[in-house]
Structures are given as structure tokens and as C-alpha cells.
C-alpha positions as CSV (number, residue, x, y, z in Angstrom):
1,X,8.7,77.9,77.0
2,X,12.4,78.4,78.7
3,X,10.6,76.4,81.8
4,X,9.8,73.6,79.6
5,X,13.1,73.9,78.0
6,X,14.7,73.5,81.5
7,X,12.6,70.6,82.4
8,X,13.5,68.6,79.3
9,X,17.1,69.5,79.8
10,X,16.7,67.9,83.5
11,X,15.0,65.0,82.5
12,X,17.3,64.3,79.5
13,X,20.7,65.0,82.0
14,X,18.8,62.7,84.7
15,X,18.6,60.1,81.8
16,X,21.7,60.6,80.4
17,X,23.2,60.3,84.2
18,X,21.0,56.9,85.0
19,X,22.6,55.5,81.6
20,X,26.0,55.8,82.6
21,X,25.4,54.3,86.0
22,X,23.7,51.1,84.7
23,X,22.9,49.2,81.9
24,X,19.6,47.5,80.2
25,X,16.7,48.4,78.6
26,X,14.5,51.6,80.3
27,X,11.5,48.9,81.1
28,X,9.4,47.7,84.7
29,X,10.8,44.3,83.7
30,X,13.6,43.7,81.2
31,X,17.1,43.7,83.8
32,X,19.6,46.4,84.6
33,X,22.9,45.8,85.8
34,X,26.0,47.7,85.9
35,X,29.8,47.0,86.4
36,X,30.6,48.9,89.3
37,X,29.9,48.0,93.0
38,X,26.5,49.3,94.7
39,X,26.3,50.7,97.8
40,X,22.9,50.8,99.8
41,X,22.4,53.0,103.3
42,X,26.7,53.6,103.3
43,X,28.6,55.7,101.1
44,X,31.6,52.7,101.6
45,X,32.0,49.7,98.9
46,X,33.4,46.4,100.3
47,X,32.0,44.7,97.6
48,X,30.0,44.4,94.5
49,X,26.4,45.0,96.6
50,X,27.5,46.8,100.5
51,X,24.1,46.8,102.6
52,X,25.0,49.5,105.2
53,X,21.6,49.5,106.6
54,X,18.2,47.6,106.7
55,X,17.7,43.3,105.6
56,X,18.4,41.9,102.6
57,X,15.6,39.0,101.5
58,X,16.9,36.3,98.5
59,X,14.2,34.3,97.0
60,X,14.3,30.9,95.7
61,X,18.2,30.7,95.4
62,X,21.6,30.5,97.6
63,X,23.0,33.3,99.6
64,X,27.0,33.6,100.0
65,X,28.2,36.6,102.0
66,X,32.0,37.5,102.2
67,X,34.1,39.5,104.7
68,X,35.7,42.6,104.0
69,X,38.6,43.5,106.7
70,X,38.6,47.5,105.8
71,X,42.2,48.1,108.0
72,X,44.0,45.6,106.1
73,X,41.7,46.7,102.8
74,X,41.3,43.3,101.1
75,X,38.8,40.5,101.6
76,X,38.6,37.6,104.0
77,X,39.0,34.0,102.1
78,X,36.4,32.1,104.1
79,X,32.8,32.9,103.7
80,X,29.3,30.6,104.9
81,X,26.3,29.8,102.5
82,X,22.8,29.8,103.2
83,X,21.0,27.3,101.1
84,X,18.1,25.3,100.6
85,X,18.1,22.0,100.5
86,X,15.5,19.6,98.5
87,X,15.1,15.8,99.2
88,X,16.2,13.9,96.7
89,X,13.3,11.7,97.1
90,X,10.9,14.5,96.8
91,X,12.3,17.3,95.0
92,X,9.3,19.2,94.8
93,X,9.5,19.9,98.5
94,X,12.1,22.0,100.1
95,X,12.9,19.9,103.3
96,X,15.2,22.5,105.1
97,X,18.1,25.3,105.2
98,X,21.7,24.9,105.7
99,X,23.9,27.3,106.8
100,X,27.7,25.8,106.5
101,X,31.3,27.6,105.6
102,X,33.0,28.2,102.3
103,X,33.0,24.7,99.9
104,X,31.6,23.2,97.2
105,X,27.6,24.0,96.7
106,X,25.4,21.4,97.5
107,X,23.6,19.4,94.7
108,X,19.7,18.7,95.3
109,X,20.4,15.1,93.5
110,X,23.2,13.9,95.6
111,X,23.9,13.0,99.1
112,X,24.6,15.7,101.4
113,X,28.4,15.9,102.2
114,X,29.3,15.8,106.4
115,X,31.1,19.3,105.9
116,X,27.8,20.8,104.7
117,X,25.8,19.4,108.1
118,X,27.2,22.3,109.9
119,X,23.9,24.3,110.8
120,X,20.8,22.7,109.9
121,X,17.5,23.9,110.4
122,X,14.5,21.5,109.0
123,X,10.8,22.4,108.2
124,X,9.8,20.9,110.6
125,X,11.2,23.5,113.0
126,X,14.2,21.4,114.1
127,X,17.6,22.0,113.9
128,X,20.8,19.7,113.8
129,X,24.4,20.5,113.8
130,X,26.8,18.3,112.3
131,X,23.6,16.2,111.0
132,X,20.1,16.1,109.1
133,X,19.2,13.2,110.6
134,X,16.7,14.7,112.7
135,X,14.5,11.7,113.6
136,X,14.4,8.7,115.5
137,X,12.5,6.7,117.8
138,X,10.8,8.2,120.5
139,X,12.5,11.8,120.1
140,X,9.8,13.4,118.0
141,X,9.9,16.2,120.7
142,X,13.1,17.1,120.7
143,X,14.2,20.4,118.6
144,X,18.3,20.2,118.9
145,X,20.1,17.1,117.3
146,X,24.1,17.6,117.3
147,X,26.8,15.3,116.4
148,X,30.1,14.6,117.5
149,X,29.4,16.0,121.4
150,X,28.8,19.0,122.9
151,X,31.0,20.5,125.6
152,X,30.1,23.2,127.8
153,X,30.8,25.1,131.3
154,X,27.2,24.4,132.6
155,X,24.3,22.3,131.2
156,X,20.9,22.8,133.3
157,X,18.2,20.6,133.3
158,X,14.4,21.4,134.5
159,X,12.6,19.1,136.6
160,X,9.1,19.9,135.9
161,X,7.2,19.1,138.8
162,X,7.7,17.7,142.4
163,X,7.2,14.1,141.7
164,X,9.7,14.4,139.2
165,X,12.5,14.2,141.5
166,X,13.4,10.7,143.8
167,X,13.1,11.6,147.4
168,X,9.8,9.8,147.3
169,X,12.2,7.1,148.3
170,X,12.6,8.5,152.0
171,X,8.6,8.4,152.5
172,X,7.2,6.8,155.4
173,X,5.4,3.8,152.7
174,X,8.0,3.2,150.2
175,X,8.5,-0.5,149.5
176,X,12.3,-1.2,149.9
177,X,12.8,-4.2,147.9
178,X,14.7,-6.8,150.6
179,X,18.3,-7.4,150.3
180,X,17.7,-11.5,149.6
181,X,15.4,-10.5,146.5
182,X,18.1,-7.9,145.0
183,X,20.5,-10.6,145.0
184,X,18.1,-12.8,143.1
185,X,17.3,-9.9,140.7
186,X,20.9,-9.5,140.3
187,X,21.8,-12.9,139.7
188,X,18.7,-13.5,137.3
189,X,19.4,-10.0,135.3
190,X,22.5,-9.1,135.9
191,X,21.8,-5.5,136.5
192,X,19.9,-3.3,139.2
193,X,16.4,-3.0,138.6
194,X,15.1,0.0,136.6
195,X,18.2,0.2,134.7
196,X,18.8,-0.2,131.4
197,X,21.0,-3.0,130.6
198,X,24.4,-2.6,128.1
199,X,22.5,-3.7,125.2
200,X,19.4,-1.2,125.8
201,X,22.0,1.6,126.6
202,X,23.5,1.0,122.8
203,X,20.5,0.5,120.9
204,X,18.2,3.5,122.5
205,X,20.7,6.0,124.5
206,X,19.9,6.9,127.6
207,X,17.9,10.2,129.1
208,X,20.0,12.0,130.8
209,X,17.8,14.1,133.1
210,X,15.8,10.7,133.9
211,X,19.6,8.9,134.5
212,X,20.0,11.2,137.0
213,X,17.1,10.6,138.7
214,X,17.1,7.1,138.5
215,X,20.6,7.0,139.9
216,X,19.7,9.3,142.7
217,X,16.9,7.0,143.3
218,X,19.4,3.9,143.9
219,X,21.8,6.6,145.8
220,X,18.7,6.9,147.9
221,X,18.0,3.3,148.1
222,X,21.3,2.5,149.4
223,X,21.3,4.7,152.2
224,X,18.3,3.1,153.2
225,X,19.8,-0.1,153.2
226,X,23.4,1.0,155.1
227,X,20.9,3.1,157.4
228,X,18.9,-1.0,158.0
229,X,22.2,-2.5,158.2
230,X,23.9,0.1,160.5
231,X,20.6,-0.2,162.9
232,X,20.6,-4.0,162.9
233,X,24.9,-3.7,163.7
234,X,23.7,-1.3,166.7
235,X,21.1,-3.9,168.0
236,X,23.7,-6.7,167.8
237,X,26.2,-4.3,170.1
238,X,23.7,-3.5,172.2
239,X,22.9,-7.2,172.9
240,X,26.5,-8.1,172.8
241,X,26.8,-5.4,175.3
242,X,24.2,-7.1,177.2
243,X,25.8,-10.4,177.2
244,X,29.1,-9.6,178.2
245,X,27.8,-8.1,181.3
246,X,26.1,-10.9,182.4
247,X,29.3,-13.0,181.6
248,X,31.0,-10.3,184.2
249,X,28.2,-10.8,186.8
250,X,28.2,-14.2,186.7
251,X,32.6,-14.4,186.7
252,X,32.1,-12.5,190.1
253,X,29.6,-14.8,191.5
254,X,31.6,-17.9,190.2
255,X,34.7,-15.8,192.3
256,X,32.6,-15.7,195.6
């Protein structure tokens, strides 16, 4: 009987104890909530929820999270949201996820504002960064659309396989095009050939990696040419060479 008594006593402090902690009714589904901060996997409280350890998974809503600064003990002003965004032309489907810095929330009914474009990551797998335009012509494979330029220390690009690159133009049975028809091209076009004229530049952009190549490729051709050039200058010394010492030969005889 006292063990019972004891039990009851327990369960009734335990209860007692859980009451003044949080509030609600003691059901699986009605809500609890309490005033106080809650601290899970830390014994620390820099805000109203502190996760010390382990994820934290929100379903179906925004998530905001703020910076405490413990040495100067008060919070940080900026914070960055994590929200889903829904097309307002089909609103039943969730077309991607921001991630942008403290501002207004985004609506699901209006247009996007440019300071929400931050981080953007589309279900489709892509992401964009200062844009959710993440389509265009001929650029369905491409995963990274940023606006507004990118600068970096070092930017490689991979060449996939060995006719990828232009030194094909140094083989033994590459077809030089001959200086007369450039000019022609040039004058007709009024560009090299291969490359994309002004207009084309504007309209579609321009590959960089295959830019490269392509202007290797002319780098390439050009040698060639100075290379034809330099041998026909040599042939031309040579039989200037040639002639100017028969003119000597024939000076002497002229002498005798």
C-alpha cells in the first residue's frame, strides 16, 4: 500500500512538474506550448527553440533562423529565410526554394522581388542566384544560372575528349582556307568564319569553353598562314639572292 502511495505521489509530482513547464490540454493531439525558451541537446538558451544537437525538419511552412552572438549576449539583427515558393500560375505546385536574407516574406500571388532571388534552387534540380529564370534556349543542361557576374581567382573548364581541342588544325590534311577566299568571306560577311557575328553574340551569348576553342582554332590558323607567308618571303630572298649574283658575275665579265 505505501509503494502504491509512493507511485501516485510520483506520478502526481511528475504531473504537477510537466504542468508548470508547458501549457495545453494532456492529449496525443490538442497543442502544448509554454512561455519560456526550449532548449534541445544544450543546457544554453539563445532563443525561444536552441537546437544544440541533431537536424531540425519544418513541414509545409517558412523557416527563419536568427544569430545569437553569446560574448556580446544579445542577438544579431540580420537573419535568412528558407521558403517555398508557388507559381502563381499554378499554385498547386511548389516550383522551388529560396533561401534569401532578412526582408519582407514573399507572397505566392505576387511577383517575386529581385532581393528575394538570392539563392534559388528549382524542382527541377537547378539553382539560380540572383534569378529564377532558370530557362532558356538551348541551356536545358545547365544546373547554375547567376546574375549580375561572377568573379573568381580560377575558373576551370573540362575538355571532354581529344577532338575537343583545335590542334587538328596542324594535321598533315587540314584544308586551309586560301588567303584570296578569306578576303571574300570577309568582305561578304564581315566577320571570320565560324564566328558568331555581333547580332548572334547579343541574342544567344556565347560558349565560353567552345570560344576558346574556336579562337585557338583561328590562333592556329594564323600561324599557318604567317608560317605560308614567311616561307614564300624566304623563297623570294633566296631567288633574289640568286639574281644578284648573277648581276655580280655578269658586272665582272662586262669589266674584262
Amino acid at each position: 500500500m505505501k509503494k502504491t502511495i509512493a507511485i501516485l505521489c510520483t506520478l502526481l509530482c511528475a504531473n504537477s512538474l510537466f504542468s508548470q513547464q508547458w501549457t495545453g490540454n494532456n492529449t496525443t493531439t490538442d497543442p502544448i506550448y509554454r512561455g519560456g525558451p526550449v532548449s534541445v541537446g544544450t543546457t544554453q538558451s539563445y532563443d525561444r527553440f536552441t537546437l544544440g544537437k541533431g537536424n531540425l525538419r519544418m513541414v509545409d511552412g517558412m523557416i527563419k533562423f536568427g544569430y545569437f552572438t553569446p560574448p556580446r549576449g544579445s542577438f544579431r539583427d540580420s537573419y535568412f529565410t528558407i521558403q517555398n515558393y508557388v507559381n502563381p500560375s499554378s499554385p498547386s505546385n511548389v516550383d522551388g526554394l529560396y533561401i534569401y536574407p532578412s526582408h519582407d516574406g514573399l507572397s505566392s500571388i505576387d511577383d517575386v522581388p529581385y532581393e528575394s532571388k538570392a539563392f534559388f534552387i528549382s524542382s527541377a534540380s537547378k539553382i539560380g542566384m540572383g534569378t529564377n529564370t532558370l530557362t532558356c534556349a538551348d541551356c536545358d543542361s545547365y544546373r547554375l544560372f547567376v546574375k549580375d557576374g561572377i568573379k573568381t581567382e580560377k575558373l576551370k573548364v573540362e575538355i571532354a575528349a581529344n577532338n575537343g581541342w583545335a590542334d587538328y588544325v596542324f594535321a598533315k590534311d587540314y584544308k586551309l582556307m586560301p588567303l584570296k577566299e578569306l578576303q571574300s568571306y570577309i568582305d561578304d560577311k564581315g566577320h571570320l568564319p565560324e564566328v558568331p557575328t555581333t547580332e548572334e553574340a547579343i541574342k544567344n551569348g556565347i560558349e565560353l569553353k567552345e570560344m576558346n576553342i574556336l579562337l585557338l582554332k583561328k590562333v592556329e590558323e594564323l600561324t599557318l598562314y604567317t608560317l605560308q607567308q614567311q616561307s614564300q618571303i624566304d623563297k623570294q630572298q633566296k631567288y633574289m639572292d640568286e639574281q644578284n649574283k648573277r648581276m655580280e658575275r655578269l658586272e665582272k665579265k662586262i669589266h674584262k
